[in-house]
ROLODO-948544 format. One line per field, with one value per atom (N, C-alpha, C): residue number from 1; z, y, x; atom name; residue in one letter. Coordinates in steps of 0.1 Angstrom, whole numbers, plus 5000, padded with zeros to 4 digits. Example, Ala and Ser with C-alpha at 12.3 -4.5 7.8 and 13.67 -1.06 7.14 Angstrom:
2
n: 1  1  1  2  2  2
pz: 5078  5078  5078  5071  5071  5079
py: 4943  4955  4967  4978  4989  5000
px: 5132  5123  5132  5128  5137  5129
atom: N  CA  C  N  CA  C
res: A  A  A  S  S  S
//
This chain:
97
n: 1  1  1  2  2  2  3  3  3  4  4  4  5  5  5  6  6  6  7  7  7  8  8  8  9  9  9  10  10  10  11  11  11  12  12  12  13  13  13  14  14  14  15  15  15  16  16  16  17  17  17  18  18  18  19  19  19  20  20  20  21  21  21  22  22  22  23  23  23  24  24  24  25  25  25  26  26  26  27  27  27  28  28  28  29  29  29  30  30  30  31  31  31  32  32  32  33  33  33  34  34  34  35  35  35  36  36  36  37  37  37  38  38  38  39  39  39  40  40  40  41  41  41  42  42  42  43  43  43  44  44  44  45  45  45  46  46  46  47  47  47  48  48  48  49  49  49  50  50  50  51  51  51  52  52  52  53  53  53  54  54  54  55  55  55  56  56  56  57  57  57  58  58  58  59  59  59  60  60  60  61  61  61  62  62  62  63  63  63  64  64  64  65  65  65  66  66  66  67  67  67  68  68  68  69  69  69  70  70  70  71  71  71  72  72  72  73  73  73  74  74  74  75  75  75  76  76  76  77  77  77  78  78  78  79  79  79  80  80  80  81  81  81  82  82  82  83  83  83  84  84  84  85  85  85  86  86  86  87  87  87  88  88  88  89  89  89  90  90  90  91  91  91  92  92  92  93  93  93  94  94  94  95  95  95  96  96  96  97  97  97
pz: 5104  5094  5093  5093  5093  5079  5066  5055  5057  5054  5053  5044  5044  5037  5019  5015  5000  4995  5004  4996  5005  5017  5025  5020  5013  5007  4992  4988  4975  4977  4985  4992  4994  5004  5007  4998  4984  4972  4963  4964  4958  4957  4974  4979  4979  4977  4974  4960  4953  4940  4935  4943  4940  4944  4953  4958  4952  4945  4938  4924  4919  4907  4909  4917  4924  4924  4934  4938  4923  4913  4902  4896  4894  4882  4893  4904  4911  4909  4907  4904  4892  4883  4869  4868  4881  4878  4882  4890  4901  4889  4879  4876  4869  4859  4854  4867  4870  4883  4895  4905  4910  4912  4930  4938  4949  4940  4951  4964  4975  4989  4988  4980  4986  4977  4965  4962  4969  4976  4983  5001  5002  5012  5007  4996  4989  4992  4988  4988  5002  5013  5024  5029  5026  5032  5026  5011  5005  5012  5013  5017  5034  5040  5054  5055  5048  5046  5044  5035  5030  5031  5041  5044  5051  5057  5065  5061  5044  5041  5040  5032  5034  5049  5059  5072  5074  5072  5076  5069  5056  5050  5052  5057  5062  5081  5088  5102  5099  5093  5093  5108  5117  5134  5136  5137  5143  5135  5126  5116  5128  5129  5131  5121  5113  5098  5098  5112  5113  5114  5118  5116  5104  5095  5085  5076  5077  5066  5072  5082  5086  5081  5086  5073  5057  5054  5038  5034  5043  5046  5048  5057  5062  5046  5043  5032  5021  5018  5008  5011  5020  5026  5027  5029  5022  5014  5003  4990  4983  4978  4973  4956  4955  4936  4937  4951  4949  4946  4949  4944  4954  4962  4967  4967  4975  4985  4990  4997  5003  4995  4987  4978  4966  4967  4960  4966  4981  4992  4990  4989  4997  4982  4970  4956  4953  4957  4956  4963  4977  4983  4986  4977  4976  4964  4951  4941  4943  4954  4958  4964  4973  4982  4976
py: 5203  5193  5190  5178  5176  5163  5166  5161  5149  5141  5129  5134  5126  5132  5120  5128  5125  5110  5102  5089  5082  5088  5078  5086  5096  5104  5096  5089  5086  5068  5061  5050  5050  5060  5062  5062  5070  5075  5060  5053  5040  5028  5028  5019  5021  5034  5038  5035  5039  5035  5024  5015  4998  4996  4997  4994  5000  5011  5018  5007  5003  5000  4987  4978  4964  4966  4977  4978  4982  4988  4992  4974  4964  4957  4943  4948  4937  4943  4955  4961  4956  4954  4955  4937  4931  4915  4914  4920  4919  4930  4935  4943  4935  4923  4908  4906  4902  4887  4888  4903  4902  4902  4904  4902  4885  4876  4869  4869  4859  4862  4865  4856  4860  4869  4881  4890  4905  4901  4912  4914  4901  4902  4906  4910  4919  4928  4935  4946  4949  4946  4956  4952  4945  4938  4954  4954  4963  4975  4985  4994  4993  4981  4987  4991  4986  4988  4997  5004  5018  5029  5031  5041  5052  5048  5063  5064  5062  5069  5082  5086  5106  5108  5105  5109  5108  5097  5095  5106  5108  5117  5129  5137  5150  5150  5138  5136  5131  5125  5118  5116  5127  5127  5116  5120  5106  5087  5088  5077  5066  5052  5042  5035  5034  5029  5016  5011  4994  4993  4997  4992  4991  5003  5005  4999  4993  4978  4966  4962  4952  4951  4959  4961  4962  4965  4959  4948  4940  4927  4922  4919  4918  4910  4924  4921  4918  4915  4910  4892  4891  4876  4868  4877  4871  4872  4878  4879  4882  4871  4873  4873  4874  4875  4889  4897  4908  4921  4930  4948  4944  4935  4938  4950  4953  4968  4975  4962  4963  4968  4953  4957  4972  4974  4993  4995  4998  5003  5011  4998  4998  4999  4997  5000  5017  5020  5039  5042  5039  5044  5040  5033  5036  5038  5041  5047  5064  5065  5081  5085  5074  5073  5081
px: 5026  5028  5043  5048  5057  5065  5064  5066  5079  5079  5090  5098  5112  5127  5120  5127  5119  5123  5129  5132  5119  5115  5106  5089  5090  5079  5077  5086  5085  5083  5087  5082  5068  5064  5047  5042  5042  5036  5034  5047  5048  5039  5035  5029  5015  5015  4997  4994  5004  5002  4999  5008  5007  4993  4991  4977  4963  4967  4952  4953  4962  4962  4957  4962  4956  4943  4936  4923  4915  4919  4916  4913  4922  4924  4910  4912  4904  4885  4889  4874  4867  4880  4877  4870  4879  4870  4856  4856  4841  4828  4835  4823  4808  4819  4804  4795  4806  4797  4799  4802  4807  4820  4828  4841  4836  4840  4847  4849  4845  4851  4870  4878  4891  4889  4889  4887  4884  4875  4867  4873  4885  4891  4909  4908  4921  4919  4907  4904  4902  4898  4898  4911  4921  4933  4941  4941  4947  4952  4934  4930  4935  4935  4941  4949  4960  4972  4979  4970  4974  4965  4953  4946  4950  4962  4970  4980  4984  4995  4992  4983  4983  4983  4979  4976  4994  5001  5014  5023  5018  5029  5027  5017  5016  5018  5021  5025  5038  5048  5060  5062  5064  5071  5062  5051  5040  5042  5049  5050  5055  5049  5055  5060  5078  5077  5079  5086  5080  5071  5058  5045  5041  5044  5037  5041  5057  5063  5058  5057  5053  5033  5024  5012  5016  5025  5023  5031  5036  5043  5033  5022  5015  5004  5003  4992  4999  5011  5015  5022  5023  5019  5008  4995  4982  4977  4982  4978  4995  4997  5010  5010  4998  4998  4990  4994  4985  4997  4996  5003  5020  5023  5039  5039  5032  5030  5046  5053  5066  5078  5074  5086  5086  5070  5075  5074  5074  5079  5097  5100  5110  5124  5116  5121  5124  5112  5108  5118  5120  5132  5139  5148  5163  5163  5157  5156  5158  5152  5152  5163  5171  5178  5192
atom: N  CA  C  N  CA  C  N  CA  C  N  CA  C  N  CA  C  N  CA  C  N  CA  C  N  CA  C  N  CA  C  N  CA  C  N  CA  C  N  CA  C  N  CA  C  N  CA  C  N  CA  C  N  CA  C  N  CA  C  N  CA  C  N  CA  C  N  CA  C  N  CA  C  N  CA  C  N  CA  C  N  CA  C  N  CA  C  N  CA  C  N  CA  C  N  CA  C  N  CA  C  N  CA  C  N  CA  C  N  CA  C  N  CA  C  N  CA  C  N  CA  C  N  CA  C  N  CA  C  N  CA  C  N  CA  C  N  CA  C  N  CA  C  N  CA  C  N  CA  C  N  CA  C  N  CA  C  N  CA  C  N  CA  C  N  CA  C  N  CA  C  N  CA  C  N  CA  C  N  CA  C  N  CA  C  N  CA  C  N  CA  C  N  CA  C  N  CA  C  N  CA  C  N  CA  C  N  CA  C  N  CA  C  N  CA  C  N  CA  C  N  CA  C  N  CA  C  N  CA  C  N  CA  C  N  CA  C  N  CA  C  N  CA  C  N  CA  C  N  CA  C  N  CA  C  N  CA  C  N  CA  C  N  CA  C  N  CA  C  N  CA  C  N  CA  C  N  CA  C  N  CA  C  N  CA  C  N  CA  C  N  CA  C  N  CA  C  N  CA  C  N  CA  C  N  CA  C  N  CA  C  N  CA  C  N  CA  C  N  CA  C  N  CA  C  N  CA  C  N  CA  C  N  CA  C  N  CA  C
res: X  X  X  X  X  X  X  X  X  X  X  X  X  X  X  X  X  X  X  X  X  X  X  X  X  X  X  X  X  X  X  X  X  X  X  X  X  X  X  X  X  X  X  X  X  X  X  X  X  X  X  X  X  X  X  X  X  X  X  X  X  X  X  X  X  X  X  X  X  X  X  X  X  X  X  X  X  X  X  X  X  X  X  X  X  X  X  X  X  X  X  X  X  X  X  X  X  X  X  X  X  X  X  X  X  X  X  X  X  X  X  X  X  X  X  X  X  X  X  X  X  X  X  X  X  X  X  X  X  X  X  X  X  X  X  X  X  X  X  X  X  X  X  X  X  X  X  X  X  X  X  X  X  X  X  X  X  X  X  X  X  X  X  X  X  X  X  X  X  X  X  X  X  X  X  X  X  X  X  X  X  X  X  X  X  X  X  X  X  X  X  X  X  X  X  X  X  X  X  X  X  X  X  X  X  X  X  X  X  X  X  X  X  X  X  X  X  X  X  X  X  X  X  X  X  X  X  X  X  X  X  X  X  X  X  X  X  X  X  X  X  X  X  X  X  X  X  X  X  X  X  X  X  X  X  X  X  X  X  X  X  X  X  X  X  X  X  X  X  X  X  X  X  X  X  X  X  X  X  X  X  X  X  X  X  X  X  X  X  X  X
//
C-alpha cells in the first residue's frame, strides 16, 4: 500500500465528498417522481468519476493524477451546476499544501 502525501490525500477525500453530497441532493429529487434522464446521467457521470478514489488512495504509485483531473473536469464540464469535483479537488490541496 502506498498512501499519497497528505495535500493530494486531502484533495482525493474532497472530491469524494463533493460528489457523495451531489449524489445525495440528486437522490433527494428523484425520490417523488423519480431521476430524470439528465439527472440519472449525473449520477453515473458523478460516480465514474470518482469510483477509484479509495482504490487510488490506498495505490498512490499506481495513480494517473492527470487522468484523474481531467475525469473530474471531465464531469464537471457536463454537468456544471453539478459538485465541481475539480475545483475541491484542487481547493483541498493547496489548502493542505
Amino acid at each position: 500500500m502506498s498512501l499519497p502525501p497528505a495535500p493530494k490525500l486531502a484533495a482525493c477525500l474532497a472530491a469524494l465528498e463533493r460528489a457523495a453530497i451531489r449524489l445525495r441532493l440528486l437522490g433527494y429529487r428523484g425520490e417523488v417522481d423519480g431521476l430524470p434522464a439528465d439527472a440519472a446521467a449525473e449520477v453515473a457521470a458523478l460516480a465514474d468519476a470518482v469510483h477509484n478514489l479509495p482504490y487510488l488512495i490506498q495505490h498512490w504509485d499506481r495513480c494517473d493524477e492527470h487522468l484523474l483531473r481531467w475525469m473530474l473536469k471531465d464531469c464537471d464540464s457536463r454537468f456544471p451546476h453539478g459538485g465541481e469535483l475539480l475545483a475541491a479537488y484542487e481547493h483541498a490541496e493547496a489548502k493542505a499544501g
